[in-house]
C-alpha positions as a Python dict, from the first residue, in 0.01 Angstrom:
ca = {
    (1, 'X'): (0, 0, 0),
    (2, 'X'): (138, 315, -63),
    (3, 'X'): (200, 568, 239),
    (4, 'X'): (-66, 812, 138),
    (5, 'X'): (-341, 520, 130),
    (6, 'X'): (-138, 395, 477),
    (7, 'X'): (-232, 758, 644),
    (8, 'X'): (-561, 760, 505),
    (9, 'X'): (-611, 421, 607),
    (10, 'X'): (-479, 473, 969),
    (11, 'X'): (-683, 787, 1001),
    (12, 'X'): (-1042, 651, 918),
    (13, 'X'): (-967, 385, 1174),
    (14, 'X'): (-908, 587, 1417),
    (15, 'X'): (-1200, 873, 1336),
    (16, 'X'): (-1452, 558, 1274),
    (17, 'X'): (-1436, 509, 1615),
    (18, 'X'): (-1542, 876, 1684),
    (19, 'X'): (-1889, 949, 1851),
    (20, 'X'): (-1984, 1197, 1562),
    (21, 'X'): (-2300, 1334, 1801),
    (22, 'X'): (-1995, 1498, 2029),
    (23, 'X'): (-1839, 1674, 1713),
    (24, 'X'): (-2193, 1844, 1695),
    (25, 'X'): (-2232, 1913, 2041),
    (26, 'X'): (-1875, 2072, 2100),
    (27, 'X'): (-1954, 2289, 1801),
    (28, 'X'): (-2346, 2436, 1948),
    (29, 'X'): (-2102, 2461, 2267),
    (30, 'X'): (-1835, 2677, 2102),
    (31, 'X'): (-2112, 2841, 1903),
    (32, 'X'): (-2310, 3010, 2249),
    (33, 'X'): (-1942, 3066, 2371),
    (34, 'X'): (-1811, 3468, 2399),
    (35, 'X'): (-1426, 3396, 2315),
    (36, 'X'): (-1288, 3057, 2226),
    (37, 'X'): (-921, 3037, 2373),
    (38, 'X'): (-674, 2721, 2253),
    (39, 'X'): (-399, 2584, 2395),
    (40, 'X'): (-122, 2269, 2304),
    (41, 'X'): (258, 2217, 2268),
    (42, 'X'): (428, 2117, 1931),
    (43, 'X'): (245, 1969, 1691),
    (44, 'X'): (-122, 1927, 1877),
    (45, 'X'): (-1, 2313, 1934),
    (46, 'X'): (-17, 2412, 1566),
    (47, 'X'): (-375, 2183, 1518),
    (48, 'X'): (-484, 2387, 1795),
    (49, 'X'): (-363, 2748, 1648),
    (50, 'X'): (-517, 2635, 1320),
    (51, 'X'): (-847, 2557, 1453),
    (52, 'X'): (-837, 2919, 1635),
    (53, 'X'): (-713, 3072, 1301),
    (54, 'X'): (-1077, 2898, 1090),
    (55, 'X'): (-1287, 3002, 1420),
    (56, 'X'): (-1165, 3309, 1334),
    (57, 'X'): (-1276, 3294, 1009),
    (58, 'X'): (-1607, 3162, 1078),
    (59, 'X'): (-1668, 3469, 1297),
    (60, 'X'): (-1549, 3323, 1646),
    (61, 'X'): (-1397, 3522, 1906),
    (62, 'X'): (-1054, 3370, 1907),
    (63, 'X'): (-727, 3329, 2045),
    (64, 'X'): (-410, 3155, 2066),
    (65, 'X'): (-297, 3126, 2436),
    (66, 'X'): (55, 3231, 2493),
    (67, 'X'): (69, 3446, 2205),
    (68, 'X'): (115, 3852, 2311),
    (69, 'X'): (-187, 3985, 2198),
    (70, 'X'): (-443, 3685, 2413),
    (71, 'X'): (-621, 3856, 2668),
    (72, 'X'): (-692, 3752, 3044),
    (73, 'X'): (-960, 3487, 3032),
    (74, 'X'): (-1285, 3516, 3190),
    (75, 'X'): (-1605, 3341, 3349),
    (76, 'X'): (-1809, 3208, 3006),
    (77, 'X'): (-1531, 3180, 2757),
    (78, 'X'): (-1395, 2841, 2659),
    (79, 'X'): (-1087, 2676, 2629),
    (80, 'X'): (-963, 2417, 2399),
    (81, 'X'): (-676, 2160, 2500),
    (82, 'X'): (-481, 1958, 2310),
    (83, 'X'): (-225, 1693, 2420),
    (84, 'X'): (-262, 1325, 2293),
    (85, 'X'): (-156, 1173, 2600),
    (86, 'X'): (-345, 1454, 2848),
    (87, 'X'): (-13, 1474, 3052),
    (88, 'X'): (179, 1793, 2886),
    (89, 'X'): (214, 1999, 3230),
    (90, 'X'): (211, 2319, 3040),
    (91, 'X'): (-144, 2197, 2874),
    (92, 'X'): (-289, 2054, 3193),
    (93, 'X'): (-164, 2344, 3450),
    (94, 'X'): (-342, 2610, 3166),
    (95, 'X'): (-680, 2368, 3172),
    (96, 'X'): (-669, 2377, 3529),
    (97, 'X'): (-630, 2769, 3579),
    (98, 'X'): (-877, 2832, 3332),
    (99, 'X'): (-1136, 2625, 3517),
    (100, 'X'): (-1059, 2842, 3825),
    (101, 'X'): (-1109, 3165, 3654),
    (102, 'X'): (-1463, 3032, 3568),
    (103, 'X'): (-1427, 2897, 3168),
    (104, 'X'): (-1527, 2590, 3043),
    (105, 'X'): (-1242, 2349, 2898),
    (106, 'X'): (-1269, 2124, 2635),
    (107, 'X'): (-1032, 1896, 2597),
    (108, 'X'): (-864, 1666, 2277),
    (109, 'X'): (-677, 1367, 2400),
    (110, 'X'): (-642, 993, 2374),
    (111, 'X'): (-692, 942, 2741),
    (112, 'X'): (-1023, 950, 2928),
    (113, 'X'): (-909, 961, 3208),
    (114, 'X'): (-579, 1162, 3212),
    (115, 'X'): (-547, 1525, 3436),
    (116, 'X'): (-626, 1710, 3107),
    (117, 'X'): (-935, 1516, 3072),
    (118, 'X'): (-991, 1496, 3424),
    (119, 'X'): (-1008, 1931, 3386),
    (120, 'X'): (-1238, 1932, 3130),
    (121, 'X'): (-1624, 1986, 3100),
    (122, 'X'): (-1620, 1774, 2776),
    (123, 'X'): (-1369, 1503, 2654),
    (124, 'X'): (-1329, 1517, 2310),
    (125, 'X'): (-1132, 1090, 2314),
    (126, 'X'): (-935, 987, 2039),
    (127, 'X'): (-817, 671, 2011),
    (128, 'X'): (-514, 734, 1806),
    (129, 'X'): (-148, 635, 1864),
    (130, 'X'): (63, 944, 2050),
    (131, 'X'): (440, 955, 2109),
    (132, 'X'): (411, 768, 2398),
    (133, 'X'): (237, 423, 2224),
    (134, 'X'): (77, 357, 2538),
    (135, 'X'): (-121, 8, 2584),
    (136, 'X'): (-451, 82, 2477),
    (137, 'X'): (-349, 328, 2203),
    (138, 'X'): (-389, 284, 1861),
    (139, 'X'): (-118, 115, 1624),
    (140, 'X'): (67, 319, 1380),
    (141, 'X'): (358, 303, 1155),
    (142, 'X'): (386, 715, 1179),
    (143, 'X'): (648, 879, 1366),
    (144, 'X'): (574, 1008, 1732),
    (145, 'X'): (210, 1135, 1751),
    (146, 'X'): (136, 1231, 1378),
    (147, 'X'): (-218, 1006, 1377),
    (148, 'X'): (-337, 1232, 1664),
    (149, 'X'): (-257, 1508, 1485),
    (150, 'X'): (-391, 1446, 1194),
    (151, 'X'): (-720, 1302, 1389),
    (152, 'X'): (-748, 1630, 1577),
    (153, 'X'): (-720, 1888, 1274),
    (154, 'X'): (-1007, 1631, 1103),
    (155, 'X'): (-1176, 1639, 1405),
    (156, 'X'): (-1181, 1962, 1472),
    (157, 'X'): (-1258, 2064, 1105),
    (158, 'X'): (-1578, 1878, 1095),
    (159, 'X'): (-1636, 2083, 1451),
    (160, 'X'): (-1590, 2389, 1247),
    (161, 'X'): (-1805, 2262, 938),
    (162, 'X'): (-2119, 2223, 1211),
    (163, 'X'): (-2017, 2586, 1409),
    (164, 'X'): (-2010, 2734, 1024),
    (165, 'X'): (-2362, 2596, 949),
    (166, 'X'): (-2502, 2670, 1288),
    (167, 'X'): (-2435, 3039, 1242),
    (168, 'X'): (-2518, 3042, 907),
    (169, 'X'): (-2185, 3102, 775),
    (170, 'X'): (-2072, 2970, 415),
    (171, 'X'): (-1739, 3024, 262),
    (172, 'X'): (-1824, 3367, 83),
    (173, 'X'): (-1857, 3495, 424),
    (174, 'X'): (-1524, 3307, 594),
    (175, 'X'): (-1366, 3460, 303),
    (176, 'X'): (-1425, 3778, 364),
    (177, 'X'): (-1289, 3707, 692),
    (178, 'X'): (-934, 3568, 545),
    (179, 'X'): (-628, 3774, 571),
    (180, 'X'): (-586, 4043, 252),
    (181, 'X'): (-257, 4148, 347),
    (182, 'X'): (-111, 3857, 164),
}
C-alpha cells in the first residue's frame, strides 16, 4: 500500500471510532461561547492554532494562548486543550487555571481519564497512537504522535463545518474574513 493510502487508512480507523453526536455538540457549545481560547505544545499546538485561526474565520472570538496579543480569560469563555496523552504539564496546568477563573475546557486527548481530561467539562477521546504508544493506544507506523494530529485537525474541522452551518456562515462569508494582506 502506498503511504498516502497507509495515512488515510490509519486515520479513518481511528475517526470511525469517533462518537460523531460529540463533534456536533462541542460545536453548538463553542457556538453560544463569547471567546474561544486554545492551547497545546508542538504539533497538537499548531492543530490547535489552526483551529483558532478557521474560528476566526467563521466569525469566532478567538485566540491563541501564549501568544502577546491573548487577553486575560474570563467566566463564560472556553478553552480548547490539546495533548494526545493529556499529561503535557504546560497543557494541563493552563486547563486547570482556566477552570478556576470560571471557563469551560474542552479537551482533545487519547486518554479519558488523564489530568487534562480529568479538567475538562467535555472530553473530546481519540483513540489514536501518541508519542508515547501507550497500551490501549492505537497502532501506527507514523512517527511520534502524527495520527493524533492528523485526527485532531479532522476532528476539529468537521467541529468547524457544524459551528459554520449553525451560524449560518458559508465560505463567501469566511472569506471575507481571510487575511488580505497577503
Amino acid at each position: 500500500m502506498n503511504k498516502l493510502m497507509t495515512i488515510l487508512a490509519e486515520a479513518r480507523a481511528v475517526l470511525e471510532r469517533v462518537d460523531e453526536g460529540v463533534v456536533n455538540e462541542t460545536a453548538a457549545l463553542l457556538a453560544g461561547a463569547p471567546r474561544i481560547f486554545v492551547v497545546g505544545e508542538g504539533r497538537s499546538g499548531l492543530m490547535a492554532k489552526s483551529f483558532a485561526m478557521r474560528l476566526m474565520h467563521l466569525g469566532a472570538t478567538s485566540y491563541v494562548i501564549g501568544e502577546t496579543i491573548t487577553p486575560s480569560i474570563a467566566g463564560g469563555d472556553y478553552v480548547v486543550a490539546v495533548s494526545g496523552s493529556g499529561t503535557t504539564h504546560g497543557v494541563v496546568w493552563t486547563a486547570e487555571k482556566a477552570q478556576e477563573l470560571g471557563a469551560s475546557v474542552i479537551a482533545l486527548t487519547t486518554d479519558a481519564e488523564s489530568p487534562l481530561a480529568r479538567s475538562a467539562m467535555r472530553v473530546l477521546a481519540i483513540p489514536a497512537a501518541t508519542k508515547h504508544r501507550r497500551e490501549g493506544e492505537g497502532a501506527s507506523v507514523q512517527p511520534l504522535g502524527s495520527l493524533f494530529d492528523q485526527c485532531v485537525h479532522l476532528m476539529l474541522d468537521a467541529v468547524c463545518l457544524c459551528y459554520a452551518e449553525s451560524r449560518g456562515v458559508d465560505n463567501a462569508a469566511a472569506f471575507k474574513q481571510h487575511s488580505n494582506l497577503e
